[in-house]
N, CA, C and O atoms as CSV, one atom per row, in Angstrom:
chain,resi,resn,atom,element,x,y,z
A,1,UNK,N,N,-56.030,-111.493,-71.141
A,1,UNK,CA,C,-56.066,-110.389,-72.041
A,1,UNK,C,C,-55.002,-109.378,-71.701
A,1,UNK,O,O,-54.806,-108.828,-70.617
A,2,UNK,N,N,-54.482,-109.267,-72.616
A,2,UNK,CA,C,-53.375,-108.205,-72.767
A,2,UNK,C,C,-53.656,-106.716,-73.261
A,2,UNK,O,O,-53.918,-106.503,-74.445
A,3,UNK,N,N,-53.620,-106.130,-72.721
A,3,UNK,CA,C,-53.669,-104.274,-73.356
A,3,UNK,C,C,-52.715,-104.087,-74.038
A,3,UNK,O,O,-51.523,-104.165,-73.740
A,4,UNK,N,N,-53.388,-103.732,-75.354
A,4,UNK,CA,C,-52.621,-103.346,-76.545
A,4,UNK,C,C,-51.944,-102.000,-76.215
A,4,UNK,O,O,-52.714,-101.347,-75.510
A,5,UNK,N,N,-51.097,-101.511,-76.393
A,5,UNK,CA,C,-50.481,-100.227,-76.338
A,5,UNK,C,C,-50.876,-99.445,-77.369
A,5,UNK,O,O,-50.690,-99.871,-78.508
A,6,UNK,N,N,-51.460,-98.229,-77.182
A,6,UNK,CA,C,-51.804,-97.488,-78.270
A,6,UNK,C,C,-50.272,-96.645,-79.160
A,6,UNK,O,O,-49.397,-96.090,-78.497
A,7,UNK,N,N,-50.233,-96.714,-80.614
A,7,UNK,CA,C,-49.226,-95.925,-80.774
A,7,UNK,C,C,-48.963,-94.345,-80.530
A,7,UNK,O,O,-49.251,-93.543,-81.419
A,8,UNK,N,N,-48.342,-93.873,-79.157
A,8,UNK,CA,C,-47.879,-92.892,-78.707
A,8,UNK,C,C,-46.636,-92.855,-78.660
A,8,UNK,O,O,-45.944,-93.831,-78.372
A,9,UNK,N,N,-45.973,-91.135,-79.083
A,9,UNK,CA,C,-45.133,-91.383,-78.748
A,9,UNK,C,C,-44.563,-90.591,-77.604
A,9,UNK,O,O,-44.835,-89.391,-77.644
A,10,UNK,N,N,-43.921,-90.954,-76.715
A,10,UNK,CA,C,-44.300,-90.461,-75.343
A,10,UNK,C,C,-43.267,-89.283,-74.777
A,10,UNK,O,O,-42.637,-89.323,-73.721
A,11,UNK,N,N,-43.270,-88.312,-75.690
A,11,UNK,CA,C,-42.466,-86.642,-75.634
A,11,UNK,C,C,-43.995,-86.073,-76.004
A,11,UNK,O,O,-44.339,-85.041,-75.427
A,12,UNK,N,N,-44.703,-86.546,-76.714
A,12,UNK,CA,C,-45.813,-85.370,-77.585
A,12,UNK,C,C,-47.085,-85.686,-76.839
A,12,UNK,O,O,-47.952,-84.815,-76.914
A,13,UNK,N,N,-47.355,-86.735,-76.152
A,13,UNK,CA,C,-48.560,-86.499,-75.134
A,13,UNK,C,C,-48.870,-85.192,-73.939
A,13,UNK,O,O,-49.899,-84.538,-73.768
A,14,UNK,N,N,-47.603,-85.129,-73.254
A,14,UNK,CA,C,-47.826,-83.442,-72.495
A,14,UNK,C,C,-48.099,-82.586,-73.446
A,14,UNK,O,O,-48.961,-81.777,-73.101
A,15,UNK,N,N,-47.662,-82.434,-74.612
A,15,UNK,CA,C,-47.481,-81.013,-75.563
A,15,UNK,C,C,-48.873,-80.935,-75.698
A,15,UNK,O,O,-49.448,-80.019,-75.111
A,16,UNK,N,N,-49.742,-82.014,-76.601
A,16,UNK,CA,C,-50.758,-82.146,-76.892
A,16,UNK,C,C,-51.620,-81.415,-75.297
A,16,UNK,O,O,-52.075,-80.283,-75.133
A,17,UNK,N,N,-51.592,-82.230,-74.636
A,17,UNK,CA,C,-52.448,-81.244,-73.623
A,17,UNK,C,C,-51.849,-80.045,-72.830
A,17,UNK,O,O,-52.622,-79.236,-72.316
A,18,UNK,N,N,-50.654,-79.918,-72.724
A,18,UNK,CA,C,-50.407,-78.429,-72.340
A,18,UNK,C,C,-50.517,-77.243,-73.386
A,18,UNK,O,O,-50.836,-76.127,-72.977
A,19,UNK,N,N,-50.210,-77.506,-74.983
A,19,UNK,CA,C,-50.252,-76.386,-75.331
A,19,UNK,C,C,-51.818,-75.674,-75.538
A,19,UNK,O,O,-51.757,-74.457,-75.363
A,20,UNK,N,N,-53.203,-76.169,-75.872
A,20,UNK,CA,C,-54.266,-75.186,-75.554
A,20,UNK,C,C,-54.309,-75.166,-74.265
A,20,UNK,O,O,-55.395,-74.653,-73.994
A,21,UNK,N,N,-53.615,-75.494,-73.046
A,21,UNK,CA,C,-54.366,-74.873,-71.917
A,21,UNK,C,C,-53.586,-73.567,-71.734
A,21,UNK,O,O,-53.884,-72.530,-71.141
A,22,UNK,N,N,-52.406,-73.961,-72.480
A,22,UNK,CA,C,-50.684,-72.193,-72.392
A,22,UNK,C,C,-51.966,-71.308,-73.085
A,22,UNK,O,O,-52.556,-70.410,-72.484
A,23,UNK,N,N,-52.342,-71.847,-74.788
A,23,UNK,CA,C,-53.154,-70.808,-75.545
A,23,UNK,C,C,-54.236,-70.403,-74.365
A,23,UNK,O,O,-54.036,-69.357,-73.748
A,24,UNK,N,N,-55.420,-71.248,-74.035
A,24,UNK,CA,C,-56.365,-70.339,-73.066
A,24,UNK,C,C,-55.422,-69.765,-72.297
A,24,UNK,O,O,-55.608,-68.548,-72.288
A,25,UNK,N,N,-54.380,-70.123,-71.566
A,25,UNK,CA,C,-54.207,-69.065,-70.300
A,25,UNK,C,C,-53.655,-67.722,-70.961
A,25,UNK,O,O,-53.843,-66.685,-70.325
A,26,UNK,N,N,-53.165,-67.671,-71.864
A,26,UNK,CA,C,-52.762,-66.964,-72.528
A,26,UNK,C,C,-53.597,-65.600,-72.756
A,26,UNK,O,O,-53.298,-64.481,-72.338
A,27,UNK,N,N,-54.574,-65.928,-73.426
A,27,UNK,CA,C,-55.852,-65.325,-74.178
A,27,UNK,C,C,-56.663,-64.730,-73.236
A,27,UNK,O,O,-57.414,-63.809,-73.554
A,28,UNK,N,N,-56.578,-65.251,-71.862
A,28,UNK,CA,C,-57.461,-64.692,-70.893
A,28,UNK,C,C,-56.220,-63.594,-70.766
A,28,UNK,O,O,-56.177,-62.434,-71.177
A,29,UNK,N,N,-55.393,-64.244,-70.167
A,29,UNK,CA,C,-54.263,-62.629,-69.673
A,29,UNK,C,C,-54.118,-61.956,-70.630
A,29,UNK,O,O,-53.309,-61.104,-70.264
A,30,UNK,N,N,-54.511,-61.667,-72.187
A,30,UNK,CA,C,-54.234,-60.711,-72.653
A,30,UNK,C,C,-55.276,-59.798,-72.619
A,30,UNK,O,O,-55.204,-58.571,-72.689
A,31,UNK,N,N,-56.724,-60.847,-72.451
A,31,UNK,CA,C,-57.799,-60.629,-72.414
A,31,UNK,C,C,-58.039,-59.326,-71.011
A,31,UNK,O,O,-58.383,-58.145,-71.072
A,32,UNK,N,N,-57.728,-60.083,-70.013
A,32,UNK,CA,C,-57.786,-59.002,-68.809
A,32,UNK,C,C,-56.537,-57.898,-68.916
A,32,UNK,O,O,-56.374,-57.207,-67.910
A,33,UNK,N,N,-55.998,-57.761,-69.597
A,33,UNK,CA,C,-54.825,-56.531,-69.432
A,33,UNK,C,C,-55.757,-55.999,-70.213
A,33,UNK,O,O,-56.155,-54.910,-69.797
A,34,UNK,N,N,-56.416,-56.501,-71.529
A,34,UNK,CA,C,-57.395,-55.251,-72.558
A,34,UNK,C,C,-57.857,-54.522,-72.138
A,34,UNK,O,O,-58.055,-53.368,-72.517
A,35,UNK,N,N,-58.333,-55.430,-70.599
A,35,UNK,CA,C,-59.724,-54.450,-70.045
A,35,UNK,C,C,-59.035,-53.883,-69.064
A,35,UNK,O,O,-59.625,-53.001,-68.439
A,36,UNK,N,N,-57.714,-54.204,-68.690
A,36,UNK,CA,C,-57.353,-53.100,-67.477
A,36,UNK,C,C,-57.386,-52.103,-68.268
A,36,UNK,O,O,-58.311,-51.299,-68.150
A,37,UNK,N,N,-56.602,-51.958,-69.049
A,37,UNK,CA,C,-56.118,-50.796,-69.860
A,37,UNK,C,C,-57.470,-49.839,-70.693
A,37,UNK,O,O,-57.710,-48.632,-70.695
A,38,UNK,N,N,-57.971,-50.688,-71.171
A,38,UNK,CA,C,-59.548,-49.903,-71.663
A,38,UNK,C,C,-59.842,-48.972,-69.898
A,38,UNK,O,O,-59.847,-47.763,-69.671
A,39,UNK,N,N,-60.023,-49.993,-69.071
A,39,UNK,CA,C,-60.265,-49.097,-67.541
A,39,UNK,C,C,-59.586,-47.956,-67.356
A,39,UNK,O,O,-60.128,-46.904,-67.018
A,40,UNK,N,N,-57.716,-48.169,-67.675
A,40,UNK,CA,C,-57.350,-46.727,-67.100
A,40,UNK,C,C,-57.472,-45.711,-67.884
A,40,UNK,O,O,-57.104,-44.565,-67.624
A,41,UNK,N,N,-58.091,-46.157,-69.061
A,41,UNK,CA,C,-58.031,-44.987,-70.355
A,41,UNK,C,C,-59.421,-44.301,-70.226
A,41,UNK,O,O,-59.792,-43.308,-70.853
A,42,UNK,N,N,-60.035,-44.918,-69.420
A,42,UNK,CA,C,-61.443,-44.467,-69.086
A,42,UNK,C,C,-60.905,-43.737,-67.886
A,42,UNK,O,O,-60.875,-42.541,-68.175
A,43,UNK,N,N,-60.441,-43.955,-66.590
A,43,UNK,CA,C,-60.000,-43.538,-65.922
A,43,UNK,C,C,-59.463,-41.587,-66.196
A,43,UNK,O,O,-59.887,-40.504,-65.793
A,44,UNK,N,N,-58.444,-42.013,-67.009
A,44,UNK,CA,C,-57.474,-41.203,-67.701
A,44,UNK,C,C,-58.953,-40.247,-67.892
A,44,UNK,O,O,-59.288,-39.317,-67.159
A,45,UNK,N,N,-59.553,-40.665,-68.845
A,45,UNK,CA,C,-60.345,-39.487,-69.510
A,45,UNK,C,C,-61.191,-38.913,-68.989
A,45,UNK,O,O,-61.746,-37.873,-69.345
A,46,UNK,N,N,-61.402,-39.707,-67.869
A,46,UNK,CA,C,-62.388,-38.748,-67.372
A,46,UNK,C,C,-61.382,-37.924,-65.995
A,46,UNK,O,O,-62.035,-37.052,-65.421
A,47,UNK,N,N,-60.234,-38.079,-65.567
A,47,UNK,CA,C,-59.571,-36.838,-64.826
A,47,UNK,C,C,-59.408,-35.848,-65.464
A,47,UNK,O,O,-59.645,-34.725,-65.017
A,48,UNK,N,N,-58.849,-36.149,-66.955
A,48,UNK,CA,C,-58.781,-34.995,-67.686
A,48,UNK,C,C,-60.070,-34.259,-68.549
A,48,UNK,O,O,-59.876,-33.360,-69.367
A,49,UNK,N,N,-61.226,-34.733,-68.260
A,49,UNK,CA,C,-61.975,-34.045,-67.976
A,49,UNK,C,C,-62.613,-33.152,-67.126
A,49,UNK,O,O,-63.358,-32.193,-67.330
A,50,UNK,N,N,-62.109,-33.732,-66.017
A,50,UNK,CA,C,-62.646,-32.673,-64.936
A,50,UNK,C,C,-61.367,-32.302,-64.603
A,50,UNK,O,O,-61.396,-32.473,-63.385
A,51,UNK,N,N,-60.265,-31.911,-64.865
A,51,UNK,CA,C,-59.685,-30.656,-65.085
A,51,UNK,C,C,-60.151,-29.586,-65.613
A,51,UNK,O,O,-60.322,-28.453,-65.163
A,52,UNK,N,N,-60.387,-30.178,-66.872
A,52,UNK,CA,C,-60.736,-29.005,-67.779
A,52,UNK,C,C,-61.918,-28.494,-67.659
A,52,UNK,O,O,-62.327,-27.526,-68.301
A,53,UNK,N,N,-62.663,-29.248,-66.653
A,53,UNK,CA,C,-64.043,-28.319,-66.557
A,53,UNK,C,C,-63.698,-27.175,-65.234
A,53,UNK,O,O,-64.281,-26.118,-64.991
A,54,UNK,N,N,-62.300,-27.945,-64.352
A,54,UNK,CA,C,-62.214,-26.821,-63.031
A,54,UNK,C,C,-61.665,-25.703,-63.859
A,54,UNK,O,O,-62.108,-24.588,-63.584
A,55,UNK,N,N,-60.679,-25.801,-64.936
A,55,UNK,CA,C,-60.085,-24.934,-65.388
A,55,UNK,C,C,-60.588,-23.807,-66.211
A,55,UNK,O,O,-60.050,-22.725,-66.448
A,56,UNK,N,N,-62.172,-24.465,-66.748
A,56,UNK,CA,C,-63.038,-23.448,-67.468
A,56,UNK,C,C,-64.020,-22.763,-65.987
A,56,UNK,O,O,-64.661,-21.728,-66.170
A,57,UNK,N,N,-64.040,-23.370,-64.747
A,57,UNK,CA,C,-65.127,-23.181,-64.071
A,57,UNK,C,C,-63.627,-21.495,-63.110
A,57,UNK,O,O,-63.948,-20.322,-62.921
A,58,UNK,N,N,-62.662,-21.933,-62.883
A,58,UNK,CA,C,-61.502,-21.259,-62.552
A,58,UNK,C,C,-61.719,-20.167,-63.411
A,58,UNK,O,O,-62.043,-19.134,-62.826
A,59,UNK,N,N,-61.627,-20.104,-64.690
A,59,UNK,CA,C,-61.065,-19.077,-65.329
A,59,UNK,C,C,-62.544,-18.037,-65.413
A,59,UNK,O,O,-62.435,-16.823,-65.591
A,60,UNK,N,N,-63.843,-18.693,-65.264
A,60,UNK,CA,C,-65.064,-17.947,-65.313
A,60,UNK,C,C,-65.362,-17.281,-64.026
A,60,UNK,O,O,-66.144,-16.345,-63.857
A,61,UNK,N,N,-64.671,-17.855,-63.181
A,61,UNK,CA,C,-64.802,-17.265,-61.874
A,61,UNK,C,C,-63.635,-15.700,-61.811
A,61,UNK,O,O,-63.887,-14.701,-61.136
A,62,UNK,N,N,-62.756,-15.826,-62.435
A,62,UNK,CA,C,-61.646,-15.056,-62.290
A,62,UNK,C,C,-62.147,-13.487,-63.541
A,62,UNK,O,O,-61.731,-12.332,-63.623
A,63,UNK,N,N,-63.239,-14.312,-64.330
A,63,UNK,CA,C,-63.687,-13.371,-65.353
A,63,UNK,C,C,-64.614,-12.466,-64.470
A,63,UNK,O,O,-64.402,-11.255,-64.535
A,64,UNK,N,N,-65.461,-12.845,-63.780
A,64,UNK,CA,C,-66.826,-12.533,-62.909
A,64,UNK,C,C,-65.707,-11.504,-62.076
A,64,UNK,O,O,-65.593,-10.350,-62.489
A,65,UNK,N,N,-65.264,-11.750,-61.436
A,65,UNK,CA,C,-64.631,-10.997,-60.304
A,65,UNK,C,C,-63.773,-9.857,-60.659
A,65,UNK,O,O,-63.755,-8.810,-60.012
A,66,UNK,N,N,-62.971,-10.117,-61.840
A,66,UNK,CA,C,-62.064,-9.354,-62.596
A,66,UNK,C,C,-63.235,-8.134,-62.959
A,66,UNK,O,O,-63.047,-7.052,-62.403
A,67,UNK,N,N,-64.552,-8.276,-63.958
A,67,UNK,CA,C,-65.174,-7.380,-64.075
A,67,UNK,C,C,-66.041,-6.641,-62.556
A,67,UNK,O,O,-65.832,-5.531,-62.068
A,68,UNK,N,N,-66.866,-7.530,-62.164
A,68,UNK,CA,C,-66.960,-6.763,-60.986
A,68,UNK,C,C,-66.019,-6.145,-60.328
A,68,UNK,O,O,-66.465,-5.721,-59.262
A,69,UNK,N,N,-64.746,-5.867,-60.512
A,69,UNK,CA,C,-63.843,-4.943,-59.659
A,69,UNK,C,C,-63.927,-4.022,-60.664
A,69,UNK,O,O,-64.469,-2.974,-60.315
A,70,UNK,N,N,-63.552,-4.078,-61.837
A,70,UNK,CA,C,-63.641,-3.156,-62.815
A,70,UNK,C,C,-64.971,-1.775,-62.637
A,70,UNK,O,O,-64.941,-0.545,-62.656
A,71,UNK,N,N,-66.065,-2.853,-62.467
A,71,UNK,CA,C,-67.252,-1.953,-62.126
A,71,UNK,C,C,-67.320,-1.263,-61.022
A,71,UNK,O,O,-67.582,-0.062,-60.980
A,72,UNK,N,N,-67.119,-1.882,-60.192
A,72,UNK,CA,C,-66.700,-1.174,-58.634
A,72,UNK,C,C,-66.451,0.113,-58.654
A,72,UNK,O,O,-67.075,1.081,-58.220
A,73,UNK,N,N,-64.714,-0.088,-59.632
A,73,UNK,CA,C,-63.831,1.030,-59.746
A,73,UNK,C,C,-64.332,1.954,-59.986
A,73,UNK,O,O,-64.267,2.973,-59.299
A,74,UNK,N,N,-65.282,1.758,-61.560
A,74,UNK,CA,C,-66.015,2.461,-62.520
A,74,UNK,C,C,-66.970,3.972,-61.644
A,74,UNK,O,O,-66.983,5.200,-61.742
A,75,UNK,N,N,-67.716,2.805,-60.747
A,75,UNK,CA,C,-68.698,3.716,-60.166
A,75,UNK,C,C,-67.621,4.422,-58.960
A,75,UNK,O,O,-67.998,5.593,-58.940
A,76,UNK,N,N,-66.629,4.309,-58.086
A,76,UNK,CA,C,-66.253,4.975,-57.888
A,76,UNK,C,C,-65.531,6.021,-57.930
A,76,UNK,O,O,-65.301,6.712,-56.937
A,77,UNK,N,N,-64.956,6.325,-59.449
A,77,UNK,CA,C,-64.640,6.931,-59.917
A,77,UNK,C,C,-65.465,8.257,-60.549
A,77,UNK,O,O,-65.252,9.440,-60.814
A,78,UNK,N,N,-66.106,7.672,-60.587
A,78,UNK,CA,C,-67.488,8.091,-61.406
A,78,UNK,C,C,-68.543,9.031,-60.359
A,78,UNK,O,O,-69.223,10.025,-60.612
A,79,UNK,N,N,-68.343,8.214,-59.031
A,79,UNK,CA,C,-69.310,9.053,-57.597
A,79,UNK,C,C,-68.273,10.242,-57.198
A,79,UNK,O,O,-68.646,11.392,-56.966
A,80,UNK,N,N,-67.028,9.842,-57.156
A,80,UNK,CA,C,-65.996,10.858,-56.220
A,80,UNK,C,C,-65.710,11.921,-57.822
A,80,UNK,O,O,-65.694,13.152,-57.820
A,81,UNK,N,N,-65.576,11.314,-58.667
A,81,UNK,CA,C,-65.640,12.659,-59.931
A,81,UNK,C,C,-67.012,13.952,-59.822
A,81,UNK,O,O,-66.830,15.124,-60.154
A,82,UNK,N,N,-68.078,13.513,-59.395
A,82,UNK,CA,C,-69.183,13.924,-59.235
A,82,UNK,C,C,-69.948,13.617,-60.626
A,82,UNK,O,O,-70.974,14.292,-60.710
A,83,UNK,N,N,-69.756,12.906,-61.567
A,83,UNK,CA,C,-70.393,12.509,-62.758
A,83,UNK,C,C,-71.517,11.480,-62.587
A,83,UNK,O,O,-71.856,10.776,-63.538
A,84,UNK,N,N,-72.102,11.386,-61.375
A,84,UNK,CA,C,-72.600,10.127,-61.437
A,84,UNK,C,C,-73.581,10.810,-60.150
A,84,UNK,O,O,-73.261,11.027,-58.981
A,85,UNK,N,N,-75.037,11.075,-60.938
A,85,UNK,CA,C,-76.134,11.809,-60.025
A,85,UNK,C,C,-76.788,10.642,-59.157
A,85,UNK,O,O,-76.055,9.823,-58.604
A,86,UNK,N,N,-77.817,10.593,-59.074
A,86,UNK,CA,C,-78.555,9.995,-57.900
A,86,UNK,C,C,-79.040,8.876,-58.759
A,86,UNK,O,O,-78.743,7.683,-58.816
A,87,UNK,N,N,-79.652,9.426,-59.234
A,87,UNK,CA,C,-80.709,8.510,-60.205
A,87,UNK,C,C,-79.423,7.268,-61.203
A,87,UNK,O,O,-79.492,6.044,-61.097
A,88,UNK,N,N,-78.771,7.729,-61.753
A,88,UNK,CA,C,-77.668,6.978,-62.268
A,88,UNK,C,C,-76.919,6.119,-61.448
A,88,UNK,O,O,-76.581,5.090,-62.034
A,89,UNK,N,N,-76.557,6.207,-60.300
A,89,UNK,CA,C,-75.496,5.731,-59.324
A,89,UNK,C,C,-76.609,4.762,-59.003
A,89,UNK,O,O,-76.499,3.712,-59.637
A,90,UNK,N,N,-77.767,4.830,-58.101
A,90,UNK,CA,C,-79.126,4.085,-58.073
A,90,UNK,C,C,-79.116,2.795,-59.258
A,90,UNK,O,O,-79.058,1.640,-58.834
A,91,UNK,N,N,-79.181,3.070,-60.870
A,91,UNK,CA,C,-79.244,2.122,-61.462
A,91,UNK,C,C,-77.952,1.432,-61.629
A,91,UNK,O,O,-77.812,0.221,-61.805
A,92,UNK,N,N,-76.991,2.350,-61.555
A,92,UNK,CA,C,-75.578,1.407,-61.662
A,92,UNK,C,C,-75.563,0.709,-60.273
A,92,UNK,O,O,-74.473,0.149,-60.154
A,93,UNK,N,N,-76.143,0.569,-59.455
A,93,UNK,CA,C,-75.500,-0.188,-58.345
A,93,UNK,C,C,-76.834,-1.322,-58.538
A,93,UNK,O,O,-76.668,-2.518,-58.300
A,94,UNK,N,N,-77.908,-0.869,-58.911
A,94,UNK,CA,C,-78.374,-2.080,-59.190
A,94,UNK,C,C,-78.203,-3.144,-59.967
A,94,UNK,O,O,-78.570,-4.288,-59.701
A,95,UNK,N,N,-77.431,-2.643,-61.302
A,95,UNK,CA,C,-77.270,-3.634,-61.792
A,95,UNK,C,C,-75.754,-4.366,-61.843
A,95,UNK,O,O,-75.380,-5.269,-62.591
A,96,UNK,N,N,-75.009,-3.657,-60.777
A,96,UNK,CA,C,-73.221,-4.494,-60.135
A,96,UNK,C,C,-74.421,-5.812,-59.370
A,96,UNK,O,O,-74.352,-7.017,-59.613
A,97,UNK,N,N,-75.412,-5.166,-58.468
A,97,UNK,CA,C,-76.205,-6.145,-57.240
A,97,UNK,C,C,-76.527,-7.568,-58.461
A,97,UNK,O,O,-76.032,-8.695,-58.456
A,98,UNK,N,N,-77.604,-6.914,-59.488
A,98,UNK,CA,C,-78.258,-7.854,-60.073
A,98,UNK,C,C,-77.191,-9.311,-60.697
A,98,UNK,O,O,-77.493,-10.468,-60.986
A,99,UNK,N,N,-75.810,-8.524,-60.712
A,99,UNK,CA,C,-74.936,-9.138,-62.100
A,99,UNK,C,C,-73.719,-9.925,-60.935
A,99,UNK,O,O,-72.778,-10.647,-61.265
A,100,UNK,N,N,-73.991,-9.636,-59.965
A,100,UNK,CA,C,-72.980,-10.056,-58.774
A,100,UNK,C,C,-73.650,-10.611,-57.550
A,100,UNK,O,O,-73.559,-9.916,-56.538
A,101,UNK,N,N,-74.316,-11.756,-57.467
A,101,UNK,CA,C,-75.037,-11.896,-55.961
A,101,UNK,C,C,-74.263,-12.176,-55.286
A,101,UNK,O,O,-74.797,-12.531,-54.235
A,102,UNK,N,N,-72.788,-12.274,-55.209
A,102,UNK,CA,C,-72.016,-12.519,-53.854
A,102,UNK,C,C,-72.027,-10.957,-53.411
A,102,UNK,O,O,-71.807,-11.074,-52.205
A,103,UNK,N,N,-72.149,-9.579,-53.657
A,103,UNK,CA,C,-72.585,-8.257,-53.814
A,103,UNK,C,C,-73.811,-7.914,-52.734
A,103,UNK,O,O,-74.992,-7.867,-53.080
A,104,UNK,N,N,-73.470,-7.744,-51.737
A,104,UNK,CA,C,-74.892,-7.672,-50.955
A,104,UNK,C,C,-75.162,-5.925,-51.025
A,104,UNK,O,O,-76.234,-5.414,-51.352
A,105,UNK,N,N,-73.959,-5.203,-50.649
A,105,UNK,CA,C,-74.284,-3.908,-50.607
A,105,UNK,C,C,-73.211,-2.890,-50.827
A,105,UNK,O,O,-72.008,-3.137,-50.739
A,106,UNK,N,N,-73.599,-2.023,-51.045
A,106,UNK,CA,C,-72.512,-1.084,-51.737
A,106,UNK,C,C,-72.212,0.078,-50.813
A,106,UNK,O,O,-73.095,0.933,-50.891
A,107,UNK,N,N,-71.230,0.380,-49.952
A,107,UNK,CA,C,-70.802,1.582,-49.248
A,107,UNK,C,C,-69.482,2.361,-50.044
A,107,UNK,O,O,-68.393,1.996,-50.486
A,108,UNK,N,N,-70.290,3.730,-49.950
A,108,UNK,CA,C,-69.001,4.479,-50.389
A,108,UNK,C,C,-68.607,5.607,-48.938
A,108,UNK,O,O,-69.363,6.262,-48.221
A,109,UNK,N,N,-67.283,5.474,-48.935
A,109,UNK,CA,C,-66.541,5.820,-47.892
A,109,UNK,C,C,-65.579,7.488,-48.111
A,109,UNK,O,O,-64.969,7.654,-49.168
A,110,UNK,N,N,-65.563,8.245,-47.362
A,110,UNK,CA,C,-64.778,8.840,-47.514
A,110,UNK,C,C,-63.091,8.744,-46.993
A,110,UNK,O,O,-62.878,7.879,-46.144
A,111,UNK,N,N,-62.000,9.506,-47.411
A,111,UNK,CA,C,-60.865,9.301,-46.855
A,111,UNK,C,C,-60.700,9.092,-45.288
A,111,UNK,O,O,-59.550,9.095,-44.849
A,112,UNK,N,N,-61.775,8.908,-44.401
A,112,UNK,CA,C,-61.516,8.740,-43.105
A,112,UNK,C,C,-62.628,7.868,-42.635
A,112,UNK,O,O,-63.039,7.776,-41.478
A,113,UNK,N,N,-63.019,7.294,-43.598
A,113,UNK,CA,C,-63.814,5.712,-43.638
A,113,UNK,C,C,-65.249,5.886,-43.190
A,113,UNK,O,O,-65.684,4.898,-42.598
A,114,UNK,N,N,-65.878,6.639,-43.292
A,114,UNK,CA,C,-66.877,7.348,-42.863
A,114,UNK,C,C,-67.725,6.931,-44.259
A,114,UNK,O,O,-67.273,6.957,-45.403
A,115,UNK,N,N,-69.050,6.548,-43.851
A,115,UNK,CA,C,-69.873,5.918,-45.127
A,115,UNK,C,C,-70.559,7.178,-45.282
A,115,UNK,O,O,-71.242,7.662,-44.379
A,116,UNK,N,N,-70.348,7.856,-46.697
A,116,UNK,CA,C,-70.951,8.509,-46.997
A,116,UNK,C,C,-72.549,7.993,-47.549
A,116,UNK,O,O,-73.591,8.479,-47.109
A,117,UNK,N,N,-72.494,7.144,-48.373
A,117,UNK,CA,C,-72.930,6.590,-49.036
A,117,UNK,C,C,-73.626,4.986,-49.068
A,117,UNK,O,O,-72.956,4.198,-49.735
A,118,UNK,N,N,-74.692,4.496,-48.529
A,118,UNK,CA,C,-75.461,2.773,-48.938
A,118,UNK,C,C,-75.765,2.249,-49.694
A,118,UNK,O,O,-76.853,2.821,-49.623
A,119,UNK,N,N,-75.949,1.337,-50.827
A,119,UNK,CA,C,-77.021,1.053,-51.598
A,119,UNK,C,C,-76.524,-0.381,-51.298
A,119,UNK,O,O,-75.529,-0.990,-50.907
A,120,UNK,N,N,-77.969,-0.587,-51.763
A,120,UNK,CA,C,-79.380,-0.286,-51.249
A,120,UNK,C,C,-79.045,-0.164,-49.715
A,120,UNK,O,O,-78.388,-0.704,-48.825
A,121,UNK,N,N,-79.992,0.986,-49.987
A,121,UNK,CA,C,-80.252,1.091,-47.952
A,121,UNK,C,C,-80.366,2.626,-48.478
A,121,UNK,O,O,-80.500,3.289,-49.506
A,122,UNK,N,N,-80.164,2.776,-46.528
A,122,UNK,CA,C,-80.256,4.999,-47.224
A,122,UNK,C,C,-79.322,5.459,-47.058
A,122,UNK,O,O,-78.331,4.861,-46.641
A,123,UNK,N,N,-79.395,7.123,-47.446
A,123,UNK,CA,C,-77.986,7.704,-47.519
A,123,UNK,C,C,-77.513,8.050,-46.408
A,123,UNK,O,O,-78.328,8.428,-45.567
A,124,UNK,N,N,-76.042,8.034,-46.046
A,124,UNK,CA,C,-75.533,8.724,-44.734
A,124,UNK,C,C,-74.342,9.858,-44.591
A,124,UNK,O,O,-74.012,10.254,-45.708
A,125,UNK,N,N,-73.731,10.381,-43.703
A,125,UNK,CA,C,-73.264,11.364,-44.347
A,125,UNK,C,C,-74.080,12.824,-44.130
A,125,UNK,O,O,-73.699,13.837,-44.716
């Protein structure tokens, strides 16, 4: 018995099996770059998210502090003017304390650094 030769013709047998294995390899590598790239865009979005939350958390911090100096000023201006009695100076410093807890206590000083003045606490001077 003789083996018949099948009609092939023998350039197009590799093609036949290399070209779907080129297509799968293909399809996967485009496949995994999709998902790198979906990754760094996730990546991406979420740094630039938390920028923008330091940059809102930055600028609220700079608001807080900016007014508490403002107030500061306020009442000292306000104590050394003499416009600002007992009872008033009392609620204004309570509520710099209430509106500022890094604010532990309030001394007012005269030109030779001498605390005239505590709150909370008592008076000195």
């Amino acid at each position: 018995m003789t083996e018949t030769a099948s009609p092939r013709l023998p350039g197009l047998q590799p093609w036949y099996w290399t070209a779907p294995r080129v297509a799968i390899f293909l399809f996967v590598a485009v496949l995994g770059a999709l998902l790198w790239l979906l990754h760094r865009q996730e990546i991406e979005e979420q740094r630039t998210t938390l920028i923008s939350d330091i940059l809102w958390v930055e600028q609220n911090l700079r608001f807080q502090l900016t007014r508490g100096e403002e107030q500061l000023d306020q009442i000292g201006q306000d104590y050394f003017g003499g416009n600002l009695g007992d009872g008033r100076f009392q609620s204004r410093v309570k509520s710099l304390l209430l509106n500022h807890p890094g604010v532990m206590q309030l001394l007012m000083l005269d030109g030779n650094g001498v605390a005239l003045r505590a709150a909370p606490g008592r008076k000195r001077g």
